[in-house]
C-alpha positions in Angstrom: 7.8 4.3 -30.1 9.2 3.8 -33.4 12.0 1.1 -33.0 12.5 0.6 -36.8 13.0 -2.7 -38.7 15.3 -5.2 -37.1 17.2 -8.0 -39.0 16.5 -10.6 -36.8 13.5 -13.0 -38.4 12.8 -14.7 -34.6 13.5 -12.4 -31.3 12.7 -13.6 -27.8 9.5 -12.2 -26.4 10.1 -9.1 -24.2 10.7 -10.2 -20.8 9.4 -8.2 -17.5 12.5 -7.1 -17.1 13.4 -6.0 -20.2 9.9 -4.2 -20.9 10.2 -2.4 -17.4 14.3 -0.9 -17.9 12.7 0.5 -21.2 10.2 2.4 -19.4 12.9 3.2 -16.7 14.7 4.6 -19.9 11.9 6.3 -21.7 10.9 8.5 -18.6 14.6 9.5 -18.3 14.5 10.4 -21.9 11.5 12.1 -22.2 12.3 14.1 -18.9 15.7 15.4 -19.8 13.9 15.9 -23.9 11.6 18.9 -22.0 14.7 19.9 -20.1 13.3 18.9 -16.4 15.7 17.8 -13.7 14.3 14.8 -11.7 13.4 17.4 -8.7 11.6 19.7 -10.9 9.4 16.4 -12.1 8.8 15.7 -8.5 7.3 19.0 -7.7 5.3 18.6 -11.1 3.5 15.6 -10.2 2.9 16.3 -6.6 5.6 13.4 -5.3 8.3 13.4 -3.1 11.9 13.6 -4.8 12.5 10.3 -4.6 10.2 8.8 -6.7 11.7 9.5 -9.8 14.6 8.4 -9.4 13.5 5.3 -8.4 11.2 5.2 -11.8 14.0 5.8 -13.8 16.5 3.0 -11.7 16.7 0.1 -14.2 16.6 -3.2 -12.4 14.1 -2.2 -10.4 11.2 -2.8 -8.6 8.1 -1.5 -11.2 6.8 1.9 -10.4 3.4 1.8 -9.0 0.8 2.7 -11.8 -0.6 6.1 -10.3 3.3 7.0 -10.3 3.3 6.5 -13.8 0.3 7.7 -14.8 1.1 11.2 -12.9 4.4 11.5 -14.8 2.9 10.4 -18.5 1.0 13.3 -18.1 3.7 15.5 -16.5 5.7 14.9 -19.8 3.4 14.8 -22.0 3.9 11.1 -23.1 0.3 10.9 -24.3 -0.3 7.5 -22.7 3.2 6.0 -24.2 4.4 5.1 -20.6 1.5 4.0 -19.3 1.1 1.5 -22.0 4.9 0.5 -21.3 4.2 -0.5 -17.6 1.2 -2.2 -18.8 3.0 -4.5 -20.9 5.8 -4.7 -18.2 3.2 -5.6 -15.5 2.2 -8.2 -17.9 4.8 -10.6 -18.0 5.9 -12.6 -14.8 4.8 -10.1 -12.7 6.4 -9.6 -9.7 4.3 -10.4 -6.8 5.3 -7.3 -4.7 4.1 -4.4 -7.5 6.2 -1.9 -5.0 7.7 -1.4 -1.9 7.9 1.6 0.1 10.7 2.3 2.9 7.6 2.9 5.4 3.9 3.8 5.5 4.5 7.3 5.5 5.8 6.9 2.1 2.6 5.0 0.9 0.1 7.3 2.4 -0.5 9.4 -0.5 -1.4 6.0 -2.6 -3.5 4.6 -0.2 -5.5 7.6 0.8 -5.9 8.3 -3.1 -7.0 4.5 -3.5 -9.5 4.9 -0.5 -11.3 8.0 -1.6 -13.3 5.6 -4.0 -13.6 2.4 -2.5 -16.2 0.5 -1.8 -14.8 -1.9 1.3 -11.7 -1.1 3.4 -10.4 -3.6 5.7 -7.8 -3.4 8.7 -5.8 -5.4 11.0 -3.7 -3.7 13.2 -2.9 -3.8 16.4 -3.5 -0.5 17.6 -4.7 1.2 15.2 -4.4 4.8 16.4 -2.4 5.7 12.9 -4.5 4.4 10.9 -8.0 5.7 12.3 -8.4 6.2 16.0 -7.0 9.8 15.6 -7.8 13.1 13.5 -4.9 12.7 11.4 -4.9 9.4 11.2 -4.4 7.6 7.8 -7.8 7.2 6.4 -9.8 9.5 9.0 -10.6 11.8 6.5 -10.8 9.8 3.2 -13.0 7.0 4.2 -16.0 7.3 1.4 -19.4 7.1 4.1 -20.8 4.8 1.9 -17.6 2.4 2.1 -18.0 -1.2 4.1 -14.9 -0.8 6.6 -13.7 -3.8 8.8 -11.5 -3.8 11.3 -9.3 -6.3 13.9 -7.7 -4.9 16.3 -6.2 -6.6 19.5 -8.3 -7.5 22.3 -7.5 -4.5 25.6 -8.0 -7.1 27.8 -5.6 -10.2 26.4 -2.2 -11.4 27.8 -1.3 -9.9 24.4 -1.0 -6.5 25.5 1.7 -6.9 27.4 3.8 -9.2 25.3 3.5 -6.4 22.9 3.6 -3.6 25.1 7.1 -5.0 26.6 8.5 -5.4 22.9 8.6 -2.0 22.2 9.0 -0.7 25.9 5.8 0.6 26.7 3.6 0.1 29.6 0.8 -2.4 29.3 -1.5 0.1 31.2 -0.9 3.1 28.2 -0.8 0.2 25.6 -4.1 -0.6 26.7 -5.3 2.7 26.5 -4.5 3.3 23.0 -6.5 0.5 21.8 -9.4 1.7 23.8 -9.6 4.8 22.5 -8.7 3.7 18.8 -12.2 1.3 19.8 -13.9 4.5 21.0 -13.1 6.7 17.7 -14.3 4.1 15.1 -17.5 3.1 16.9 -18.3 7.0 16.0 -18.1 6.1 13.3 -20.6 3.3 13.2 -22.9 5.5 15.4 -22.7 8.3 12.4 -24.6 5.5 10.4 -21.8 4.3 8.6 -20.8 0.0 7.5 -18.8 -0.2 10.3 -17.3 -3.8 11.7 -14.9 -3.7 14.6 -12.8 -7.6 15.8 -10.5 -7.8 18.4 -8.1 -10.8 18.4 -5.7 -12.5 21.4 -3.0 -13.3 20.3 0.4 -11.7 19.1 -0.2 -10.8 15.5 3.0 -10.7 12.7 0.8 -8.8 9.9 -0.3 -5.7 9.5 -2.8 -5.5 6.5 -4.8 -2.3 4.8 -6.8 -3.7 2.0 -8.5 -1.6 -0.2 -10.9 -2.9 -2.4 -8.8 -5.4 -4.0 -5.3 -4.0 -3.3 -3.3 -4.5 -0.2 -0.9 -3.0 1.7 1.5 -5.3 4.3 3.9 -4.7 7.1 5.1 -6.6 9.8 5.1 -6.1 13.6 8.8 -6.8 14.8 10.5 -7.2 18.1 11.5 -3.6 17.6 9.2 -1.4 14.9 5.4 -1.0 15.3 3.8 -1.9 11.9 3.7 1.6 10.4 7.6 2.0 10.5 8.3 -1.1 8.9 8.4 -1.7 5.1 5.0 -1.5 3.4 5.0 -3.5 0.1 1.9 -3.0 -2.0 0.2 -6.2 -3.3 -2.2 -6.7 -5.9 -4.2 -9.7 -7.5 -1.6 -11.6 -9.5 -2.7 -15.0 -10.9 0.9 -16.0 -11.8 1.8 -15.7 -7.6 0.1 -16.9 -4.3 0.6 -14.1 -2.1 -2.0 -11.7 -2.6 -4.3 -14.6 -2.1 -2.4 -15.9 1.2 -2.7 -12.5 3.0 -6.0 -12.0 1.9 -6.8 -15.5 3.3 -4.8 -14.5 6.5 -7.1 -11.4 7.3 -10.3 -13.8 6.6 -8.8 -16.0 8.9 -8.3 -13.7 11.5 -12.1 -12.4 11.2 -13.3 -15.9 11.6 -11.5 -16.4 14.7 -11.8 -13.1 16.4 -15.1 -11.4 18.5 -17.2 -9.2 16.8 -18.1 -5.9 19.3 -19.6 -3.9 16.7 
């Protein structure tokens, strides 16, 4: 963007902030420059109709870069937003890159991100949403070749039914679930594929997806399973310590947990 001369002989580096309102700015002015109302963009680029609006909310949380990168093309910005998130990404990046009201609204990213990974791992409870079922999450997007881990909680542990009372459910059909969940991944281990499955005993707070190198975190609550909480997005950030503590937490888990595949 051509700014033009300022008078000003020393100006303060461009804060995160700062950098991130003018790409909040520039995608509101480029959109309404091509005449597009923020639902039109939306059906453009394939997202739901929120997601605009939330990319062009100064303030804000940064949009996640495949949000960005969709739109930059959708408006033709020839890479000039994409380079703006870059540098706003660059300075005192915010340890939580995005947060999504549930994982239903992260789905599309993380399928996308899964399609060319090479090591997915998963701690869940359960884990029917996320692969024990046809639809589930990454049923259909898990790459064959991809290393997959996953903890889940042990069938047979007083865990059940602490968990199974929390959100009113029977410990017998809570059971049941994870069984089956247990059932539908070893097939896919017996198809050939890198296939590790964990259960744990205890109680678990976490849920974590990590792909490759970027995870995705809810917690289990006294009244919302995992995927109905708040999913924030995580990615390696040498300025914070999170990314590193939840990685550490799923490592953790693994080491203490009983390999039955």
């Amino acid at each position: 963007m051509n700014r033009g001369p300022t008078n000003n002989p020393i100006t303060e580096p461009a804060t995160r902030t700062t950098v991130a309102d003018e790409l909040a700015r520039e995608i509101k002015r480029l959109r309404l420059e091509i005449g597009l109302s923020q639902r039109a963009l939306a059906a453009k680029i394939g997202y739901s109709r929120q997601y605009v609006p939330m990319a062009e909310w100064e303030n804000s949380d940064l949009p996640s870069a495949e949000l960005i990168r969709a739109i930059d093309t959708a408006l033709c910005a020839g890479g000039e937003l994409i380079a703006l998130r870059a540098r706003a990404g660059s300075r005192q990046r915010a340890e939580i890159s995005t947060t999504y009201p549930s994982q239903h609204e992260a789905a599309r990213e993380i399928r996308d991100l899964t399609l060319d990974a090479d090591t997915i791992d998963v701690m869940a409870i359960r884990g029917l949403g996320i692969l024990g079922l046809n639809d589930s999450l990454l049923r259909d997007s898990l790459p064959a070749q991809a290393k997959l881990r996953v903890l889940l909680m042990d069938p047979g542990s007083d865990a059940v039914a602490t968990r199974a009372q929390a959100i009113g459910e029977s410990a017998e059909s809570f059971a049941a679930g994870i069984k089956l969940s247990i059932a539908r991944i070893k097939e896919l281990a017996d198809a050939g594929r890198p296939v590790e499955i964990y259960t744990y005993r205890h109680v678990p707070v976490w849920r974590i997806i990590r792909i490759d190198a970027v995870l995705f975190v809810s917690a289990f609550t006294t009244n919302r399973e995992g995927h109905t909480s708040p999913t924030h997005r995580f990615e390696p950030n040498d300025q914070g310590v999170l990314h590193h503590a939840f990685v550490s937490t799923f490592e953790q888990a693994v080491s203490n947990a009983t390999r039955i595949v």
